[in-house]
N, C-alpha and C positions, 0 to 999 in steps of 0.2 A: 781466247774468246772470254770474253766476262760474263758473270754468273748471268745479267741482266739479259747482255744477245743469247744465254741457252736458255734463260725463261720463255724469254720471246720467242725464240722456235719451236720451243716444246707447247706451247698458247696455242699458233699455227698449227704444228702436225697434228693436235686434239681438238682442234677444232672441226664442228661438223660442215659450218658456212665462216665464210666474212660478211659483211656492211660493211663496207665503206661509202661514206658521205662526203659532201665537199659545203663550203661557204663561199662566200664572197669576200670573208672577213680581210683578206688582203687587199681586194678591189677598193675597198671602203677603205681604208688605210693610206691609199693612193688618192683618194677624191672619189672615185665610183662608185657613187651611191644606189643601185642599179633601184629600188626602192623608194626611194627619196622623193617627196613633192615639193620641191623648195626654190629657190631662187635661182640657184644652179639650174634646174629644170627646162625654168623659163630663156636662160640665156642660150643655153644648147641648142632650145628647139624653138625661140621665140613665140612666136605669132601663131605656131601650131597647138601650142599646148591647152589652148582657148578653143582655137577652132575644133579641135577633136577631144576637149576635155580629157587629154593624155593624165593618168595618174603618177606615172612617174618611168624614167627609161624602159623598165623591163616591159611596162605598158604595150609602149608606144614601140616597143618592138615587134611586139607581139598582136597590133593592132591591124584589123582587118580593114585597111583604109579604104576607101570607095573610086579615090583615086589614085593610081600608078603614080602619079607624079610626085602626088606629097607624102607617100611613104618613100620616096627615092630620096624626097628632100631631108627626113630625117633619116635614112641613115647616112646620105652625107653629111649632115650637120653633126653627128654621134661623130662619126667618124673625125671629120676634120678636127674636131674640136679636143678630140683627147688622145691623136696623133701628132699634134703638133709639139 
């Protein structure tokens, strides 16, 4: 074992907690801008992104739609579009 992996376990056993946190920074990297208000936005979710003034994916994920229907329609629209 290298000196580095016994640092790094000896870091662990003395430690009281972890944090661990995560990003998106791969998502992004790939096109997934979960953030993003841009052009891409509009193609994903067209027509919706007007009507519910979506600020960007994570939004419009997370958006309390009024209608069952057009939150179904974005997340197939999410969906198909970055499954393909």
């Amino acid at each position: 074992m290298t000196n580095t992996v016994k640092t790094a376990q000896q870091w662990l056993s003395d430690a009281d907690a972890l944090l661990v946190t995560a990003s998106n920074g791969f998502s992004i990297s790939e096109g997934l801008n979960l953030f993003a208000k841009d052009s891409k936005l509009s193609t994903v979710l067209g027509d919706l992104v007007e009507k519910y003034n979506l600020p960007n994916l994570l939004g419009a994920l997370n958006y309390n739609y009024p209608n069952e229907l057009d939150k179904w329609r974005v997340y197939a629209r999410i969906a198909e579009y970055y499954n393909l």
